[in-house]
C-alpha positions in Angstrom: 0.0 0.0 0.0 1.4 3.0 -1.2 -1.8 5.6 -0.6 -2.8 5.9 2.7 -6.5 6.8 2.0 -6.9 10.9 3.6 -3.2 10.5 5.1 -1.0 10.0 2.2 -3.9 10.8 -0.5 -7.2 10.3 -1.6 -8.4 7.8 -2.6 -11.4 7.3 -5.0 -13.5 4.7 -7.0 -12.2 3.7 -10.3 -14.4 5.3 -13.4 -15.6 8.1 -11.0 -14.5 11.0 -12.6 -17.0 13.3 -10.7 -15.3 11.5 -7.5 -12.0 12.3 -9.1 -12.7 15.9 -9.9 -14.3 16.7 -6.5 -10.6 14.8 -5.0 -8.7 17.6 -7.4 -10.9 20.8 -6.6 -10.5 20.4 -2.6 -6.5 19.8 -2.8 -6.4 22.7 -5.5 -8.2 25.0 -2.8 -6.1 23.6 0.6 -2.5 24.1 0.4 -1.7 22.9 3.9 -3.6 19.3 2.8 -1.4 19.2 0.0 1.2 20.1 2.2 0.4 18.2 4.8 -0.2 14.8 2.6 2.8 15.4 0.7 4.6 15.2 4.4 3.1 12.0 5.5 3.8 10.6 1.9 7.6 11.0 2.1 7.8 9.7 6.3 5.5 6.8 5.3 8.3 5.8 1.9 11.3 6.5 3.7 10.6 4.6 6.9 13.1 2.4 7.8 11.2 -1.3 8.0 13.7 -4.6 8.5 16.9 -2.3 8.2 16.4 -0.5 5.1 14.1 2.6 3.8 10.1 1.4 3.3 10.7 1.2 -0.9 14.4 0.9 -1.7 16.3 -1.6 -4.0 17.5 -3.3 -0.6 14.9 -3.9 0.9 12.8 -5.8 -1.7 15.9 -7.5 -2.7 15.6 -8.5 1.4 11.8 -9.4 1.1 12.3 -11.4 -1.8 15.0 -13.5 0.0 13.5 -13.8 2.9 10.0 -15.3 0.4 12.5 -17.9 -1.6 14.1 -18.9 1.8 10.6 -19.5 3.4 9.5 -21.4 0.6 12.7 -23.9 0.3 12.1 -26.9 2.1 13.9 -27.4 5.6 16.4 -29.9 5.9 
């Protein structure tokens, strides 16, 4: 999860454009929410999670290890 629905963004239902347009108007007219979102966005990707910043290289390379070792049989 990327969006963090009113903390990171907004989120709305697909094909909604009047949804969608509504989303645009209110974060045209309040700069702090922008602000404010645009804040939370970058704390919530650059958390550091098992070592390493919430969406680097390193740590999916990490994830992905840690999936292949899981699914090798134990001897």
């Amino acid at each position: 999860m990327v969006v963090k629905n009113g903390i990171t963004g907004i989120l709305v239902q697909p094909r909604n454009a009047v949804a969608l347009a509504e989303v645009v108007l209110k974060l045209d007219k309040n700069k702090e929410l922008r602000e404010k979102m645009g804040e939370e966005g970058k704390k919530w990707v650059t958390e550091i999670v098992d070592g390493y910043s919430r969406f680097n290289v390193e740590r999916m390379l990490f994830l992905l290890e840690e999936l292949y070792e899981n699914l090798l049989p134990k001897v």
